[in-house]
C-alpha positions in Angstrom: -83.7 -11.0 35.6 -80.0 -12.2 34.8 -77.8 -9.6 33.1 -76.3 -10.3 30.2 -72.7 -9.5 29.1 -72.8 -6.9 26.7 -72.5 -8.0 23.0 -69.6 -6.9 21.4 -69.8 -3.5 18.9 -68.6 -3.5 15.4 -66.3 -0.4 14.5 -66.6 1.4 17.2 -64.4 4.5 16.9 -61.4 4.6 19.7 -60.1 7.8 21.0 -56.5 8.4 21.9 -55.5 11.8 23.4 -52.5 12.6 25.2 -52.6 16.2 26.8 -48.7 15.6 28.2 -50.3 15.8 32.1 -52.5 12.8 30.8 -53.4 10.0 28.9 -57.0 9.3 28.1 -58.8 6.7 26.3 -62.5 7.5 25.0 -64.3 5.1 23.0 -66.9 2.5 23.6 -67.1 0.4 27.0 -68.4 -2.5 25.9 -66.4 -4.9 24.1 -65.4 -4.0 20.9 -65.8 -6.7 17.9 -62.5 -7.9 16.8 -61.6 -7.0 13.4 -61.3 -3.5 11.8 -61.6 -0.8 14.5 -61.3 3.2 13.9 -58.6 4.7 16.4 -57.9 8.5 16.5 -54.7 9.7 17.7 -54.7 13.3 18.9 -51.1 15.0 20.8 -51.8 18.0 22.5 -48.9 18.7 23.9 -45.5 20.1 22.1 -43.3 17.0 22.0 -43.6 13.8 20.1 -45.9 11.4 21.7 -46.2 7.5 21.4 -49.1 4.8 22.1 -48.3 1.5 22.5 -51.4 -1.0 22.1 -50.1 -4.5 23.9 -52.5 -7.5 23.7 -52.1 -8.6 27.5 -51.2 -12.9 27.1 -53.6 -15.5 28.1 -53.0 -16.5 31.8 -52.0 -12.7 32.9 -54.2 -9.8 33.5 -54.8 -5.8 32.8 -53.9 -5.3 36.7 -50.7 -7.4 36.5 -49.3 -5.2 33.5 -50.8 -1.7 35.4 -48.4 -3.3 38.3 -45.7 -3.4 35.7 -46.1 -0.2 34.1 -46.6 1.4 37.7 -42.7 0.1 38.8 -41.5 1.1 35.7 -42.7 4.6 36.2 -41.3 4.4 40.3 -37.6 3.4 38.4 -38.0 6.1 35.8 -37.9 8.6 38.7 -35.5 7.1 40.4 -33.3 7.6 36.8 -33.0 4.0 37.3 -32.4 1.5 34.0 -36.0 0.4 32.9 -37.9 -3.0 32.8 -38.6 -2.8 29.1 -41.6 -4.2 28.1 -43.3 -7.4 30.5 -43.0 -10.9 28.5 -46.7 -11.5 28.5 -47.3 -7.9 26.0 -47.9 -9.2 23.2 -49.1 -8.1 19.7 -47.4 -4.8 19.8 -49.0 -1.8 17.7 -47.3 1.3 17.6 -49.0 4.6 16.4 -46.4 7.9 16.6 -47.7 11.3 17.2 -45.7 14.4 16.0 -46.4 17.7 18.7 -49.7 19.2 18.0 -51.5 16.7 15.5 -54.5 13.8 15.4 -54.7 11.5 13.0 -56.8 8.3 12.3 -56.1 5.3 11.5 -57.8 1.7 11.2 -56.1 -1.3 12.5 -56.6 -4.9 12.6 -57.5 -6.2 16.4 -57.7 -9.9 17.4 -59.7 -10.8 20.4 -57.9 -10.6 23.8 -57.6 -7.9 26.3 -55.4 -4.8 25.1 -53.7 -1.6 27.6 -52.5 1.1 26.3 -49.1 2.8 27.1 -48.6 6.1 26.5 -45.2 7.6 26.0 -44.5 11.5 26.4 -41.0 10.7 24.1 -40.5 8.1 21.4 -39.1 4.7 22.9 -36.0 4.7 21.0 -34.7 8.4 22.1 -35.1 7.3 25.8 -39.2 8.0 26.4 -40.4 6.0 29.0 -43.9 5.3 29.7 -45.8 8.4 31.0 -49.6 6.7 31.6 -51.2 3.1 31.0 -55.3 3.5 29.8 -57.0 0.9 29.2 -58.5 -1.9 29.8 -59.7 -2.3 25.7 -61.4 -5.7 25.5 -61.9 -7.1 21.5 -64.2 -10.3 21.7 
C-alpha cells in the first residue's frame, strides 16, 4: 500500500525553548496548516534570547540555509564580521525573550518551509546566531 503524505494539522501548538547550551523546537511533525498557529516562547537561561522565524525562498532549501547559519557560527568564533542574514530568508518574524520567561503568542504563517534561528543576544547589541531548529513546514 502507497503512503500517503501526511495531511497538514490546524493549530498545532509550536514550542520554542532555548536553555542557552541549546535550541529546541517541539511541536508537531507533520505539516502544519498555514494560517493561525500557537507558538510558545520559553528562555531558560539568564540573558535575553531571540528567535528568528525565516520562510526559506522558493528554489533554496532548509540544508542550504543550515550551511549558511553553520559558517556564520565558524566566523563568529573566529570574531570575524558576520554574513548577516542569506538573501533567500524571507518573511522574517521576530519574537524577543527577556532572561527567565515564556510567553505565547499566535502568528500568521504562509505556506513555505520556515528554520528557526536562535540567538543567545539580541541582533542589534551584537548576538549572533547560537542554534538553527527547524525544518517547520506550513502547507
Amino acid at each position: 500500500m502507497e503512503e500517503l503524505p501526511p495531511t497538514p494539522t490546524q493549530f498545532t501548538p509550536i514550542s520554542l525553548t532555548y536553555s542557552g547550551s541549546s535550541c529546541a523546537l517541539d511541536g508537531e511533525e507533520a505539516p502544519i496548516a498555514a494560517g493561525a498557529v500557537p507558538l510558545s516562547v520559553n528562555n531558560q537561561t539568564d540573558a535575553d534570547a531571540e528567535f528568528h522565524l525565516w520562510r526559506v525562498a522558493d528554489g533554496h532549501s532548509y540544508e542550504e540555509f543550515k550551511d549558511y547559519i553553520d559558517e556564520e557560527a565558524r566566523l563568529a568564533k573566529s570574531a570575524a564580521d558576520g554574513l548577516g542574514p542569506p538573501s533567500y530568508a524571507v518573511g522574517l518574524v521576530i519574537i524577543t525573550a527577556p532572561p527567565g520567561t515564556s510567553d505565547r503568542k499566535l502568528n500568521i504563517f504562509t505556506p513555505g518551509t520556515y528554520a528557526i534561528v536562535c540567538f543567545r543576544e539580541y541582533l542589534q547589541v551584537g548576538g549572533r546566531p547560537s542554534a538553527l531548529v527547524g525544518p517547520l513546514i506550513i502547507e
